[in-house]
Each structure stands twice: as structure tokens, then as C-alpha cells.
C-alpha positions in Angstrom: -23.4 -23.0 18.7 -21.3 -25.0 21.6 -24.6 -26.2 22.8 -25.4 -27.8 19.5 -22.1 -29.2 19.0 -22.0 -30.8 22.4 -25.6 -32.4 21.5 -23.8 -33.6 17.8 -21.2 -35.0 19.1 -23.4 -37.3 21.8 -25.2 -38.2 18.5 -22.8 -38.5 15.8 -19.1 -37.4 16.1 -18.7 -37.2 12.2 -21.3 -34.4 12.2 -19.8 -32.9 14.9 -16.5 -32.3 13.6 -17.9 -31.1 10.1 -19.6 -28.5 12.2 -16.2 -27.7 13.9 -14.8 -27.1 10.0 -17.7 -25.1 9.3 -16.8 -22.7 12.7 -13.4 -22.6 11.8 -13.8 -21.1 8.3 -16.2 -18.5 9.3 -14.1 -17.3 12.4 -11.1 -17.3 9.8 -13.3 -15.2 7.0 -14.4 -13.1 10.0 -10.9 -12.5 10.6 -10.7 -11.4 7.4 -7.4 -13.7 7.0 -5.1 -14.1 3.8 -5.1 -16.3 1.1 -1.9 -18.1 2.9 -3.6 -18.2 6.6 -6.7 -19.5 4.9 -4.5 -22.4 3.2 -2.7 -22.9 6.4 -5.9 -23.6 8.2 -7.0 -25.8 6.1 -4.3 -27.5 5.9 -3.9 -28.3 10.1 -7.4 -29.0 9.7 -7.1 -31.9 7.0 -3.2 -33.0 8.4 -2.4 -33.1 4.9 -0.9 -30.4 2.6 -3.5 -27.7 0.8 -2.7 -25.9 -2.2 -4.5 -23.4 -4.3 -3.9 -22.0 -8.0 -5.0 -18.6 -9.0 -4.1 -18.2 -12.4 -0.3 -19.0 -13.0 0.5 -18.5 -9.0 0.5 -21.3 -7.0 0.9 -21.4 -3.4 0.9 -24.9 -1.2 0.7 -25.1 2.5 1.8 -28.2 4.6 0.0 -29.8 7.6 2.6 -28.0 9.6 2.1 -24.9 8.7 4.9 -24.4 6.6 4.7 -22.8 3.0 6.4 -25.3 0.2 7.7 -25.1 -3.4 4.3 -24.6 -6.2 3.4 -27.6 -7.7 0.8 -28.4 -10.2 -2.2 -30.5 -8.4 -2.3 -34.3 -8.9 -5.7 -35.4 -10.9 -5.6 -37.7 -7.7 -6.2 -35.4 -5.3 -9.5 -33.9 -4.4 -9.6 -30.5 -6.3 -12.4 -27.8 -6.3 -12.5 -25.2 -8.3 -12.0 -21.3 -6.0 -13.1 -19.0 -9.0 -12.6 -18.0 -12.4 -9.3 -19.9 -13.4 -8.8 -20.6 -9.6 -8.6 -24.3 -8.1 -7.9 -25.8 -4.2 -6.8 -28.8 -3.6 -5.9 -31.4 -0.5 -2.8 -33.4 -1.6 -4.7 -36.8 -0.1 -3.4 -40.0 -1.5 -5.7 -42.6 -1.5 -8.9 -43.0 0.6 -10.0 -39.3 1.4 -11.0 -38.8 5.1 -14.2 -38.0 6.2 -13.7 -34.0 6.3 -12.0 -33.9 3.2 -15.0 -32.9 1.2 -15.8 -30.2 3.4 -13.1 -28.6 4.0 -12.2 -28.1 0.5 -15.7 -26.9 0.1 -15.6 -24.2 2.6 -11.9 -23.4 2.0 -12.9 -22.5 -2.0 -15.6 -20.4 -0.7 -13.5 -18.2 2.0 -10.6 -18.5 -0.5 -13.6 -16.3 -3.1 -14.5 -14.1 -0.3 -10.8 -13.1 -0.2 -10.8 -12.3 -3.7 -14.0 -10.1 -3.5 -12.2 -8.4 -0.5 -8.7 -7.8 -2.2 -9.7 -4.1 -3.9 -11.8 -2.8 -0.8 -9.9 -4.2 2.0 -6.3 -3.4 3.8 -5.8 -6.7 5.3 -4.7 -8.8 2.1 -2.2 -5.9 1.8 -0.6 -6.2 5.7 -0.5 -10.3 4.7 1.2 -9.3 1.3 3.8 -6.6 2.7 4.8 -9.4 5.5 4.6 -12.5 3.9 8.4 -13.6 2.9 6.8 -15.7 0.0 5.3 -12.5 -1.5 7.4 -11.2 -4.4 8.9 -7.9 -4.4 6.1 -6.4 -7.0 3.4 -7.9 -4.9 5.0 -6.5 -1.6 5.7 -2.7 -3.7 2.3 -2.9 -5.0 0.6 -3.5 -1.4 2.7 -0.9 0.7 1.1 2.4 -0.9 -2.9 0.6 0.0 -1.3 0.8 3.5 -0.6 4.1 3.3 2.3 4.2 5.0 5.2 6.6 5.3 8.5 6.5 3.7 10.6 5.9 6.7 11.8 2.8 9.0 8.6 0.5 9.8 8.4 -2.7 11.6 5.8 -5.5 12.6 4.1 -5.9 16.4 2.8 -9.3 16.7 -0.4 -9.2 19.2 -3.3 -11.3 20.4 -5.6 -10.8 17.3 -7.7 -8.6 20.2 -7.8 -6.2 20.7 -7.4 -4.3 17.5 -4.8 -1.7 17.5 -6.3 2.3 16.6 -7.5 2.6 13.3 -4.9 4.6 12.0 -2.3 1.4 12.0 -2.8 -1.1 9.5 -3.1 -4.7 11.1 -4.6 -8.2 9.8 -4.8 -11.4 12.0 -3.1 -14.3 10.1 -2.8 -17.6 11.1 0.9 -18.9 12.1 2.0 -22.2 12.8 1.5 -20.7 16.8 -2.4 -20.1 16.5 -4.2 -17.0 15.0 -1.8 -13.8 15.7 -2.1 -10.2 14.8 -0.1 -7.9 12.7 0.3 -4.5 13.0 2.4 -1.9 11.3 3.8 0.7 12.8 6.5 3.3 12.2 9.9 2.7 13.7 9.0 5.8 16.1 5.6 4.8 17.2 5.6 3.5 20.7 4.5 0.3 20.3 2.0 0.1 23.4 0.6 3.4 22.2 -0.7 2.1 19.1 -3.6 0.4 21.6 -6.1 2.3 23.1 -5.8 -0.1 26.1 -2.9 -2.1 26.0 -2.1 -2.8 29.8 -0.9 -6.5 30.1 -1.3 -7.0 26.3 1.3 -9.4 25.4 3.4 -7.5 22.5 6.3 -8.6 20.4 8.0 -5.9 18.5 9.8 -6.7 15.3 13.3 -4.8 14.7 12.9 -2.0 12.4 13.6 -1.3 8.5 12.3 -0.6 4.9 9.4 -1.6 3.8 11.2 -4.7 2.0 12.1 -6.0 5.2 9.1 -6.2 6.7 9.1 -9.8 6.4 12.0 -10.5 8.6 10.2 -7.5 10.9 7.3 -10.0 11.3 9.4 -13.1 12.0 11.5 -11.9 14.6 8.3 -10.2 16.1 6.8 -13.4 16.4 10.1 -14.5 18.2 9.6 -11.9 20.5 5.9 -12.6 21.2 6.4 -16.1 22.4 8.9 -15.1 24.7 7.0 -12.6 26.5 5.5 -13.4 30.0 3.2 -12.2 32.7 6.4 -10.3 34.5 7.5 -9.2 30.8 4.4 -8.7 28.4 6.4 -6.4 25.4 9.6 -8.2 24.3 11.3 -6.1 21.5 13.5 -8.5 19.0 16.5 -5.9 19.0 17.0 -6.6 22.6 17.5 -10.3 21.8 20.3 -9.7 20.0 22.6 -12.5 18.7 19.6 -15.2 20.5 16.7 -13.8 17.6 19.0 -15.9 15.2 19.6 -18.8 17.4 16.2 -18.5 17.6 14.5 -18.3 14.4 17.3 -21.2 13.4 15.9 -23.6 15.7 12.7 -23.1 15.2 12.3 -25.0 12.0 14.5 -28.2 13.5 13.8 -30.8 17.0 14.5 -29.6 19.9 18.1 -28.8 21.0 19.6 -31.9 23.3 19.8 -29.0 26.2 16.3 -27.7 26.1 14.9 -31.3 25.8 16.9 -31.8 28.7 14.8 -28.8 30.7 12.0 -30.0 29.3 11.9 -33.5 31.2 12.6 -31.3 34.3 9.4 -30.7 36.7 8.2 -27.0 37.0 10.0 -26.5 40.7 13.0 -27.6 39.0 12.9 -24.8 36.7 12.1 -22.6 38.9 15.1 -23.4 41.1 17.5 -22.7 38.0 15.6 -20.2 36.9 16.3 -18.2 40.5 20.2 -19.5 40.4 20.6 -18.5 37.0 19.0 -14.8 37.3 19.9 -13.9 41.2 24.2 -15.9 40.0 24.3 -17.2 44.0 22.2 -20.3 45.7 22.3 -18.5 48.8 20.4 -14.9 46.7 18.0 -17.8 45.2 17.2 -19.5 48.1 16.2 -16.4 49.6 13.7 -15.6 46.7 12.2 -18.7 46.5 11.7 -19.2 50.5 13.6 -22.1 50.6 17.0 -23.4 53.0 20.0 -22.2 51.8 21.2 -26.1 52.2 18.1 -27.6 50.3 18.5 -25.5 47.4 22.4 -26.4 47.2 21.5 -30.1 47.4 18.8 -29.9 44.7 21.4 -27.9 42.4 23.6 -30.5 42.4 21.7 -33.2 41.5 20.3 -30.7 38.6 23.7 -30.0 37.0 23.8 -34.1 37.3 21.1 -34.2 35.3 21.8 -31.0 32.6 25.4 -31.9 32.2 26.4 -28.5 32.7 26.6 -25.6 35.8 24.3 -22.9 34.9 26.8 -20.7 37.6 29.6 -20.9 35.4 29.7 -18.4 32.7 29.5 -21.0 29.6 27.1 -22.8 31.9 25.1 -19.8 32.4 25.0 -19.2 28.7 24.0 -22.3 27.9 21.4 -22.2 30.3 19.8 -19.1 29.2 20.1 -20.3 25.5 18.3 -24.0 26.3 15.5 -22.0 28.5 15.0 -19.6 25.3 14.5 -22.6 23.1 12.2 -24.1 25.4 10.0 -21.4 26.0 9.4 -20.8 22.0 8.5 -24.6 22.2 5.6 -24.6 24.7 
């Protein structure tokens, strides 16, 4: 397949990419995605927003990723139909792009895959019970396929491989950060345990609750997973603390002024005030990083020139830790 592709796009790039859309569908129905991660492909795909409607329910998707208020689709729009009394749309004003047609096309066949897949299948009902746009039938109605217990659950979001054992209910759905599994598991599974090998598998665990919560379980699980690192690859959410709401706040607005400002930073840079803020003395952070005690002090002062703050003080060092946070969910 990436030897064809690389011979398409020497020949003709259009062909190319409509071979790309046709890759990305199938890897998404192999995936055996939701109805909302198929609509949220499609629409990064197109850079426009993507709705479908399925009876009275509609559900609309922009570029972005995020899910937006139902509307009814525009007889200007490109609309196909999904299945019986089922219709997709791209909300394209104007001239449609070159793609347009087949995407739609190969959306409104995944989107009837899915629908063949609902009664057999347990991965419509992990993207039901998490989805926070789900109502509370739909989530009621999905729990008991899952058969899950009665007591505290919560969400770990994973690499969509490996798969987690059998026994625990997961889906891969597709976030505004890339394709990402979820698995449920009960509040008194060990997380890493679920895995048959989960050494250096990057893990974010959701904090725990009912099965109505599972939603928020999921979000602040994907907090977590972005945060982890090769020196920390499970993150838990309840150790964030007061930060998962900073957090999952900022992560629908710019970046804060103070992370921005860490941004424009080179990677040494960082490092430096990542040592000063963790190790609290340049002469401890010098040591770790190999560097003279005097150089490091020099370089620290120009940095706190250029933050506006002193990460050693303790409202500096808060701020610090919060901007670095922020950052790190942004690359």
C-alpha cells in the first residue's frame, strides 16, 4: 500500500490523497471506532464540520474535533444518505474540494458498518458509556452490554495497542490527540494489570466513580495520558489534584501567556528550569545537569528575565509548574 501511494503521488497527487481517505476509513472501521470518532475523522479529514442524522438524533463534529449543537443539514451542503432514514453531510459552503466526494462516500459506508455492528459488538457501548454527549438512557442502556459490576469504575486511556485482556471492555476512539484507547476497569483493578504486557506502556488513569461518571473518568484520563513521559509512563488523574481542572479548562482556550512564554524557550532552556524547579537549588541542578555551578546561575537569570517570574520562589515555582503542565498537554 505505501509503495503504491508513493508511485500515485509522483503521478498525480489528487489520487494520492483520495487513496490516503480510503486508508483512513478502513484503519478507522478496523478499529471498530464510534459513530462520533468516525464523524470526527472525517471531519479533520475534510477541515470542515461533518454531521450525520440517524433518525431524529443528530450529532455534528467540527474540523477541530469538537462535538457541536444538532442542526438540520443545509440542501447546500453535500449530503449522502448512511442508511435507512440516515444522512452525512460535510457543512462546505461553496465550491466543494477535491476529497469531498469521497470522503462522504466512505464515511456513509463505515458510518453503516457501525450500525450492522451495534447489536453484536461491545465497542459502540465503551463509546456510548464515555461519551459526555451520550444521554443518560443511552449511557444506562450500554453499561449492562459491558457487563460490568455495580461498584466504582473508571476510564484508562492507552495507545490503541496493545489491547488490554479480554475480560475489560475497551474501544479505540478517535480524540482531537490522535486515535486513543479506552478501557474500563473497576476502581480496584490495578491499572497495569489489566495488560498482559504493559512495561513502558504509556497509561492515564481516570479518577474513579459510577457508571454516570464515566464521562468525566475518560476526560481526565486523557489529561493524564498526555502528561505521562518516558521517566513516568502511568499518570493517575487523582494525583493531579486541583491541576486536572486547570487543566481540562485550558484545554479548550489559547495557550496561557506563561506556557507560550516556555514555549519560545529552546529545549536546554527547559531543561535548566526543569532541574531548578524539581532539585529548588542552582547549585543541586547544576550538579544534575553536569554543568558549573556559575553558568547555570548566569543562565537563570537571564531566564527569569525572560519568564517574568522566579520559578525558586514559591508563587514562582507554582507558576512554573502550572505553565510547564499547560505546555506539555499542548505538544
Amino acid at each position: 500500500m505505501q509503495d503504491l501511494l508513493g508511485r500515485l503521488t509522483a503521478l498525480d497527487p489528487d489520487a494520492s490523497e483520495t487513496l490516503k481517505v480510503v486508508t483512513y476509513f478502513d484503519a478507522l472501521v478496523a478499529r471498530s471506532v464510534g459513530v462520533e470518532s468516525m464523524l470526527r475523522g472525517a471531519a479533520v479529514l475534510s477541515g470542515a464540520t461533518v454531521g450525520q442524522r440517524d433518525g431524529r438524533q443528530i450529532m455534528r463534529v467540527r474540523a477541530d474535533g469538537v462535538r457541536i449543537d444538532p442542526v438540520e443539514p443545509s440542501h447546500t451542503w453535500p449530503v449522502r444518505e448512511s442508511g435507512p432514514d440516515a444522512v452525512a453531510w460535510i457543512e462546505r459552503e461553496g465550491d466543494p474540494h477535491t476529497n469531498d466526494a469521497m470522503i462522504l462516500e466512505r464515511l456513509t459506508l463505515a458510518l453503516g458498518i457501525i450500525r450492522a455492528r451495534r447489536s453484536v459488538g461491545p465497542e459502540s457501548a465503551v463509546e456510548l458509556a464515555i461519551s459526555s454527549y451520550a444521554g443518560a438512557d443511552e449511557r444506562a442502556a450500554a453499561l449492562p452490554r459491558l457487563r460490568l459490576g455495580p461498584g466504582a469504575l473508571r476510564l484508562i486511556a492507552s495507545p490503541p495497542d496493545p489491547a488490554p485482556l479480554p475480560q475489560h471492555p475497551s474501544a479505540v476512539v478517535a480524540t482531537r490527540h490522535g486515535l486513543t484507547r479506552a478501557t474500563i476497569l473497576d476502581a480496584g483493578t490495578h491499572a497495569e494489570r489489566a495488560w498482559p504486557a504493559s512495561a513502558g506502556l504509556r497509561l492515564g488513569i481516570g479518577i474513579a466513580g459510577s457508571g454516570d461518571r464515566l464521562p468525566a473518568s475518560w476526560s481526565s484520563a486523557l489529561v493524564a495520558v498526555r502528561l505521562t513521559s518516558p521517566g513516568e509512563p502511568v499518570v493517575d488523574a487523582a494525583d493531579l489534584g486541583a491541576l486536572l481542572l486547570v487543566a481540562e479548562a485550558a484545554d479548550a482556550g489559547p495557550l496561557h501567556p506563561d506556557a507560550a512564554a516556555l514555549a519560545a524557550l529552546d529545549d536546554r532552556s527547559r531543561e535548566l528550569l526543569d532541574a531548578v524547579a524539581e532539585e529548588h537549588s542552582i547549585r543541586a541542578a547544576a550538579l544534575r545537569l553536569g554543568r558549573h555551578h556559575s553558568s547555570v546561575q548566569e543562565r537563570m537569570t537571564a531566564l527569569v528575565d525572560a519568564l517574568g517570574y522566579d520559578p525558586r520562589t514559591s508563587r514562582g515555582h507554582a507558576r512554573y509548574v502550572l505553565a510547564r503542565m499547560l505546555l506539555t498537554l499542548r505538544l
